[in-house]
N, C-alpha and C positions, 0 to 999 in steps of 0.2 A: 083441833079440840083443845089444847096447850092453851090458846089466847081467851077461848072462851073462860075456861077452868082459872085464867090470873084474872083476867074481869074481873068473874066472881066473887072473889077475893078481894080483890082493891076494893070495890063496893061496899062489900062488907065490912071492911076493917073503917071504912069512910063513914059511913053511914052509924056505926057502932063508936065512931070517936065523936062525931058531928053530936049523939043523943049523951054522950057522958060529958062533955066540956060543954058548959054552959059558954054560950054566945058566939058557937061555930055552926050556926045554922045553915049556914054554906058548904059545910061538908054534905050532910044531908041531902042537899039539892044537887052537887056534885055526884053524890054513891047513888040518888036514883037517876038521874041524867043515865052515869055508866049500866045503871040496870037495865035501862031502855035499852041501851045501844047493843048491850051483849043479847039481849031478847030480840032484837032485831037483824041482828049477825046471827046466832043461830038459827032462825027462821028461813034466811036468807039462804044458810049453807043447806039446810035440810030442804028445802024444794030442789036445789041445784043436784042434791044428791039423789034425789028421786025421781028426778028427771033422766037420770045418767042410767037408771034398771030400767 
């Protein structure tokens, strides 16, 4: 839950620096890349765990 929760976070701060400095549009694309990935990692760990009851 740790790894999800610092995603989260890297993301955000990327994504929130990406829209305030003009001409970093590549953070943007970076912090949702990471957005996918942790939406896809949590998905991933929640079937595995629902699997396990």
């Amino acid at each position: 839950m740790g790894i999800l929760v610092a995603l989260l976070v890297i993301w955000a701060v990327l994504v929130v620096l990406g829209i305030v400095v003009k001409g970093l549009f590549w953070l943007i694309i970076v912090g949702a890349v990471l957005f996918v990935a942790t939406g896809v990692i949590g998905f991933v760990k929640r079937e595995a765990l629902g699997r396990r009851r």
